[in-house]
C-alpha positions as CSV (number, residue, x, y, z in Angstrom):
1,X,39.5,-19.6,-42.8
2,X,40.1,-16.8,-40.6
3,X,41.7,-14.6,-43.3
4,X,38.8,-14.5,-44.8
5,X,36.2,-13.9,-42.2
6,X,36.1,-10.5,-42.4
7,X,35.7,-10.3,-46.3
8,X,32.6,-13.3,-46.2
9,X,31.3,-11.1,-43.8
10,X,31.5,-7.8,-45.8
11,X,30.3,-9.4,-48.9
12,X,27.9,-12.1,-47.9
13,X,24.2,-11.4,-49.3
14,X,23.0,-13.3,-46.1
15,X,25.0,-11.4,-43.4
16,X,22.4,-9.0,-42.6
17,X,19.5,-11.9,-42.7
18,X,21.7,-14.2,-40.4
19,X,22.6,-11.6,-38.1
20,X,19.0,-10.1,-38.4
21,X,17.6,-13.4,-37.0
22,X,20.2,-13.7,-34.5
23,X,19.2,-10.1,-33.2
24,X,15.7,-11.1,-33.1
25,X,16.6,-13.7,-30.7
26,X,19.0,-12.1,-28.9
27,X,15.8,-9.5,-27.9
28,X,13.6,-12.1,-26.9
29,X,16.1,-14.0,-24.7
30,X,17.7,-10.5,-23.2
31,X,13.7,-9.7,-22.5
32,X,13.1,-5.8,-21.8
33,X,15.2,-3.5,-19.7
34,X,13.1,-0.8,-17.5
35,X,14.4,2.9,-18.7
36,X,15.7,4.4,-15.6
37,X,17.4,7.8,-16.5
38,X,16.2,10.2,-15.1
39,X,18.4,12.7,-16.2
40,X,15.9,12.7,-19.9
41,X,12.9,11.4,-18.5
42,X,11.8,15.1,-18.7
43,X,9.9,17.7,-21.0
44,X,7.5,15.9,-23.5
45,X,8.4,12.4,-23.2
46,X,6.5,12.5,-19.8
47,X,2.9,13.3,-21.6
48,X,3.2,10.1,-23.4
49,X,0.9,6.9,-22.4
50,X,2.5,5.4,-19.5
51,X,2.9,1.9,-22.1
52,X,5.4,3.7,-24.0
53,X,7.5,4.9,-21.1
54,X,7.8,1.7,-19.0
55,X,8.9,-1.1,-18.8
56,X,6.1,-4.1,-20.1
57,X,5.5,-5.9,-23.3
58,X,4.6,-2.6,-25.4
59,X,8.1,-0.6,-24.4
60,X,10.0,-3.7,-25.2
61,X,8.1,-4.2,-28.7
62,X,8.7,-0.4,-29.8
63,X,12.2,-1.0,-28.9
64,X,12.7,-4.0,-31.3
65,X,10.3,-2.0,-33.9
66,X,12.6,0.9,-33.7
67,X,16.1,-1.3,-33.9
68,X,14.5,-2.8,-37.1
69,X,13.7,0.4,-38.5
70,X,17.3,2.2,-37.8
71,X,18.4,-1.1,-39.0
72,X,17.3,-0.5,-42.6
73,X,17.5,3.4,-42.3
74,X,21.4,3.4,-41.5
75,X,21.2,0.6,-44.7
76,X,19.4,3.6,-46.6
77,X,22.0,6.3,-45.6
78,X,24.8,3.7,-46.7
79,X,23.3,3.1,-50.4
80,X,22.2,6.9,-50.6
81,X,25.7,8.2,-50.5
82,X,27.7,5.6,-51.6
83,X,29.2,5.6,-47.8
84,X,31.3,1.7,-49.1
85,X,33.3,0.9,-51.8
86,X,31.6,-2.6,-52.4
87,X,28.3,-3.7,-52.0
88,X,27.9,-4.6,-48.0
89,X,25.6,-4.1,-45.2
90,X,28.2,-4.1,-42.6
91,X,27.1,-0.7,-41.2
92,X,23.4,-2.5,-40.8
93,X,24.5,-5.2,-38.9
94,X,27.4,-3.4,-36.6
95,X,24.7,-1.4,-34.8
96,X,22.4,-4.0,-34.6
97,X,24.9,-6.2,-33.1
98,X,26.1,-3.3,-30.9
99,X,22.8,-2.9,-29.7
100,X,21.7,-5.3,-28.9
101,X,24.6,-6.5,-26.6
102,X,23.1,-3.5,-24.7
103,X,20.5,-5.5,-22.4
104,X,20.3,-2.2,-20.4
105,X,19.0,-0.6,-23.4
106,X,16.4,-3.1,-24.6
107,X,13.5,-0.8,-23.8
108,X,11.7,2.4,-25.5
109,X,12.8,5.6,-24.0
110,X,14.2,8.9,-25.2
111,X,17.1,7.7,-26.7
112,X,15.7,5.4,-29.3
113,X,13.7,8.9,-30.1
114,X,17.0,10.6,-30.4
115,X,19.0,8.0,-32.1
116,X,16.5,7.7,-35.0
117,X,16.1,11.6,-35.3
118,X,19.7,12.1,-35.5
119,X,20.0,9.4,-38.3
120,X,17.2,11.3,-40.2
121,X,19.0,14.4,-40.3
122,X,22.6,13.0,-41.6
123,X,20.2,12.2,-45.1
124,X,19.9,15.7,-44.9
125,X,22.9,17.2,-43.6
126,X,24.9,15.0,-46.6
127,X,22.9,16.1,-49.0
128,X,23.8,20.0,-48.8
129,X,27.4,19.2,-50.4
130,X,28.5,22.2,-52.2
131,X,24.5,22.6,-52.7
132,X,24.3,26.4,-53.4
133,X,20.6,26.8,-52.5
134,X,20.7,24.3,-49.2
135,X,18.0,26.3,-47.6
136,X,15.7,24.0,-47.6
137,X,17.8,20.8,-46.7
138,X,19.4,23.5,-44.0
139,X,15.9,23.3,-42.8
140,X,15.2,19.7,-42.3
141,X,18.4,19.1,-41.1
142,X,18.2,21.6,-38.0
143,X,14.4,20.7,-38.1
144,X,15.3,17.3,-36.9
145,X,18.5,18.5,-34.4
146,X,15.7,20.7,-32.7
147,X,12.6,18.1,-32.2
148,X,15.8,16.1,-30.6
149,X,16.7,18.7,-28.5
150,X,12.7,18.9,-27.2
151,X,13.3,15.7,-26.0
152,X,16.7,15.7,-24.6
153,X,17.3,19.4,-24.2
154,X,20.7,19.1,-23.6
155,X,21.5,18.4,-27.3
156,X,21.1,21.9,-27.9
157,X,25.2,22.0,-27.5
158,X,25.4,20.1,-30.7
159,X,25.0,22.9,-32.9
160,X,28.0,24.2,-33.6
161,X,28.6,21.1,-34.6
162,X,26.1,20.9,-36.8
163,X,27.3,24.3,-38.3
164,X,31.0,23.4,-38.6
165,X,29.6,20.6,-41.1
166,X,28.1,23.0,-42.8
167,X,31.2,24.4,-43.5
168,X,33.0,21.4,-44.5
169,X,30.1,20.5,-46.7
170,X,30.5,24.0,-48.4
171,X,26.9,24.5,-47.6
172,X,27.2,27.6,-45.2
173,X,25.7,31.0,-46.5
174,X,23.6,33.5,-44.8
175,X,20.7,31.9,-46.6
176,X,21.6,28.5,-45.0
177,X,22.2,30.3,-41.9
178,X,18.9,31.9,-41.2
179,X,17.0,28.6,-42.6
180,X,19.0,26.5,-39.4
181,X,17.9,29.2,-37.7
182,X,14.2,28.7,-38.3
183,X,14.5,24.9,-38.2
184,X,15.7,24.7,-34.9
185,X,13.4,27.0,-33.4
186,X,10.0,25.6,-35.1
187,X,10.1,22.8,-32.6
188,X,10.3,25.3,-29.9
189,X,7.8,27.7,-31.0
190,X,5.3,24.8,-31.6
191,X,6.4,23.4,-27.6
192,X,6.1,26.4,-26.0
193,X,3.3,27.6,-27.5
194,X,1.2,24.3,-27.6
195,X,2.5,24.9,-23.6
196,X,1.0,27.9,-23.5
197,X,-2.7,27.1,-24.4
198,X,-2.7,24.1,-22.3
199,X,-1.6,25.7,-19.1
200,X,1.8,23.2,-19.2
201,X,4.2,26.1,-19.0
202,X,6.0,23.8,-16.4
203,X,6.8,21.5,-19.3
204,X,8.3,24.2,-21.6
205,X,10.1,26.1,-18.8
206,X,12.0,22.2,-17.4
207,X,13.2,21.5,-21.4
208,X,14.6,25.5,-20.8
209,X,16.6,24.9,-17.6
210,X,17.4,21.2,-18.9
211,X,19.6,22.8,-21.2
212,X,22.3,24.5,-19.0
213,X,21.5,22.4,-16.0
214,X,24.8,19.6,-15.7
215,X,25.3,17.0,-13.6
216,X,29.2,16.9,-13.8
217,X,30.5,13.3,-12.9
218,X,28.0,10.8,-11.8
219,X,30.4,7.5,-13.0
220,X,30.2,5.6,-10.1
221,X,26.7,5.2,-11.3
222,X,27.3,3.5,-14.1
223,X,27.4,-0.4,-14.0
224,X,30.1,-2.7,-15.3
225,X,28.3,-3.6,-18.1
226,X,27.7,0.3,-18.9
227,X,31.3,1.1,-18.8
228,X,32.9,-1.9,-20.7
229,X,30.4,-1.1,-23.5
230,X,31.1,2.8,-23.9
231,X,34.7,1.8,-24.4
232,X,34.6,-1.0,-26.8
233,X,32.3,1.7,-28.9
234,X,34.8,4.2,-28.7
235,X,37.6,1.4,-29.6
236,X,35.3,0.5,-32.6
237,X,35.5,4.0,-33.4
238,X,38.6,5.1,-33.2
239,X,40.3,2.2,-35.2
240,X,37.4,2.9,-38.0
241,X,38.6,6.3,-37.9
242,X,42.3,5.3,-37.9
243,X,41.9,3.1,-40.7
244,X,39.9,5.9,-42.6
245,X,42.8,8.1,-42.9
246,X,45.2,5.3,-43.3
247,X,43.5,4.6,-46.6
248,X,42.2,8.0,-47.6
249,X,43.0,8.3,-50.6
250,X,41.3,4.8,-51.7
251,X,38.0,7.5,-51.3
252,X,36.2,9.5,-53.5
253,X,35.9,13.3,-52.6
254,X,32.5,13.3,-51.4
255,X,32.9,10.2,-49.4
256,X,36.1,11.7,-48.0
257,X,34.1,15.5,-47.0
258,X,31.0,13.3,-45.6
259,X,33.6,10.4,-43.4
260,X,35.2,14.0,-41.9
261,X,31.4,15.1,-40.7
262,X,31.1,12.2,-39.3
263,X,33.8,11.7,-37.4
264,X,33.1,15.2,-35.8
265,X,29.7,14.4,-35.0
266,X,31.2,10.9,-33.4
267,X,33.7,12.6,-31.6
268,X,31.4,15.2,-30.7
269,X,29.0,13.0,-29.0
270,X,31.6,10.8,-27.0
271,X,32.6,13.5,-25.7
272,X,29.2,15.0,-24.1
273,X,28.9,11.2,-22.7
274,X,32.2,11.7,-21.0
275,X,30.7,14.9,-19.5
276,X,27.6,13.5,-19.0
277,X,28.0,10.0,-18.4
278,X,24.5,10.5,-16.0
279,X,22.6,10.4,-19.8
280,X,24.0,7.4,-21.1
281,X,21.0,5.9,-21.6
282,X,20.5,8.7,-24.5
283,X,23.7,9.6,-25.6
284,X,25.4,5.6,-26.0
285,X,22.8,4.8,-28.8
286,X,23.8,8.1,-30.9
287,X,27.1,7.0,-30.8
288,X,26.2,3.5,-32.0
289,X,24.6,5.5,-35.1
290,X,28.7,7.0,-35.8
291,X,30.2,4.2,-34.2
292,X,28.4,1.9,-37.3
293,X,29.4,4.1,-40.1
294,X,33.4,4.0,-38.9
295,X,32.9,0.1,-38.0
296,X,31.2,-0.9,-41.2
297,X,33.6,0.6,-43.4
298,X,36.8,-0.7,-41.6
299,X,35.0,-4.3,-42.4
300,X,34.2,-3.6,-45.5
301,X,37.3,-1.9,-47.1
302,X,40.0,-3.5,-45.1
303,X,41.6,-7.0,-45.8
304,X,44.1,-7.5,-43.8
305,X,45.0,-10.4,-41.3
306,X,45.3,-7.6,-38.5
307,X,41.9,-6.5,-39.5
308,X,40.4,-10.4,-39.9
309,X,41.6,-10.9,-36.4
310,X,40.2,-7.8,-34.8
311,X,36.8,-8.1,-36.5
312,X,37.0,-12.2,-34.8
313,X,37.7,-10.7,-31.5
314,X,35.2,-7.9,-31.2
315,X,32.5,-10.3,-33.0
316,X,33.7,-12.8,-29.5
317,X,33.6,-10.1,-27.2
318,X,30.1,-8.7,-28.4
319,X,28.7,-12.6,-27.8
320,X,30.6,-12.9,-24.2
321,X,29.1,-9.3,-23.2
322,X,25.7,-10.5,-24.4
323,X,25.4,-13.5,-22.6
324,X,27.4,-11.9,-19.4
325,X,24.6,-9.3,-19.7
326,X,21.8,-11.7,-19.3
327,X,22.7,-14.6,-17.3
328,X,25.2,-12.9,-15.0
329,X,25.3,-9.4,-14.7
């Protein structure tokens, strides 16, 4: 029975369902957490009505609405490039099970803004391979990276990363280069200027210093609950991306070029949590975005007892951490 967890699981038709309606009632029981972090409660998100921004029964209802919706749009990004090598919705249901162990998270704030911006712009990004007019997809893709960056200036740093796909994708030409160009300022132009009329220069001139201004270290802020989740989702992610280049070669090209992007953008955004552990409350659902992709296709292409055990013990942990997170924690 065990040995074959992990396969049911992959292949079921009514995984996502069953998970979906456990999610749902995981969110009502968890109730709504009050977004707290301060460190991107700044720039735009503080012109929006005050019911979007704390804590009451309209935050906690656009946070379920958005976890549906990145739900089905990280199914989309699956289908659209072929991301599996059978027919599963593991991806789908690894971040909805990763989030919503998260109690600390069950409320709107920037990061659900960020997370579901980010995932946009992958459609994008992936669809510039060895495209040789990618202007326009260029565009969008940096189009998206820079509306995020309004919100949460500080993931301005993300573009070279952002570039250096570009390059893998073979999708880099001075063309390409002066359309990420554009994209990323538009959201600036239309910020600053909007700014501008209105006599909100403030706004415009705190996203501009949020970008360089750090708050190095800050862990002893975080809570138990906080820490133990940032490393189980970079254990998820690292044995995902283990297993990826274990089995490599089981991969077609493409899928190979796009698993490398996003393993750099993973990697990439780990790593700024590490730095700025103060913004976890932004940063930790990105990485539930990469840490999905990696998980889902570790469940999905590999069969082994190794793998049937490890899927049974993170599936344990996730329920423990839940019901830690809202009965004692």
């Amino acid at each position: 029975m065990l040995s074959q967890f992990q396969r049911r699981l992959a292949i079921s038709p009514t995984s996502l369902h069953t998970v979906s309606v456990i999610v749902v009632i995981a969110w009502i029981l968890g109730g709504g957490a009050n977004p707290t972090n301060s460190d991107s409660m700044v720039g735009v998100w503080t012109l929006l009505p005050d019911g979007m921004t704390h804590v009451g029964w309209f935050n906690h209802s656009l946070a379920i609405l958005t976890t549906v919706l990145m739900v089905y749009i990280i199914g989309e990004l699956n289908v659209t490039n072929v991301l599996l090598r059978l027919n599963s919705r593991s991806i789908s249901f690894t971040f909805a099970a990763l989030i919503t162990t998260c109690l600390f998270l069950h409320g709107f704030q920037p990061g659900y803004l960020v997370m579901l911006l980010i995932t946009l712009s992958l459609f994008y990004l992936f669809k510039t391979y060895q495209q040789e007019n990618s202007a326009a997809n260029v565009y969008v893709t940096f189009l998206y990276l820079g509306i995020s960056a309004v919100i949460f200036p500080k993931l301005i740093w993300i573009t070279p990363i952002y570039v250096i796909s570009f390059y893998i994708l073979r999708a880099l030409n001075p063309r390409s280069a002066c359309a990420a160009l554009l994209g990323i300022l538009t959201p600036f132009w239309l910020v600053g200027s909007i700014s501008f009329c209105c006599d909100k220069m403030s706004i415009f001139n705190t996203i501009l210093n949020q970008m360089i201004a750090f708050r190095w270290g800050g862990y002893t802020l975080l809570s138990t609950s906080q820490i133990i989740m940032i490393w189980v989702t970079f254990a998820i992610f690292v044995l995902g991306t283990i297993d990826f280049y274990m089995r490599i070669y089981l991969d077609k090209t493409r899928t190979r070029v796009i698993y490398n992007v996003i393993i750099l953008h993973g990697a990439a955004y780990f790593l700024l949590l590490l730095l700025q552990p103060i913004s976890i409350l932004t940063l930790l659902p990105v990485t539930f975005v990469f840490t999905a992709l990696m998980g889902g296709h570790y469940i999905s292409n590999d069969n082994t007892t190794l793998s049937n055990i490890l899927v049974c013990l993170f599936t344990a942990f996730l329920i423990i951490m839940f019901i830690l997170n809202t009965w004692i924690l």
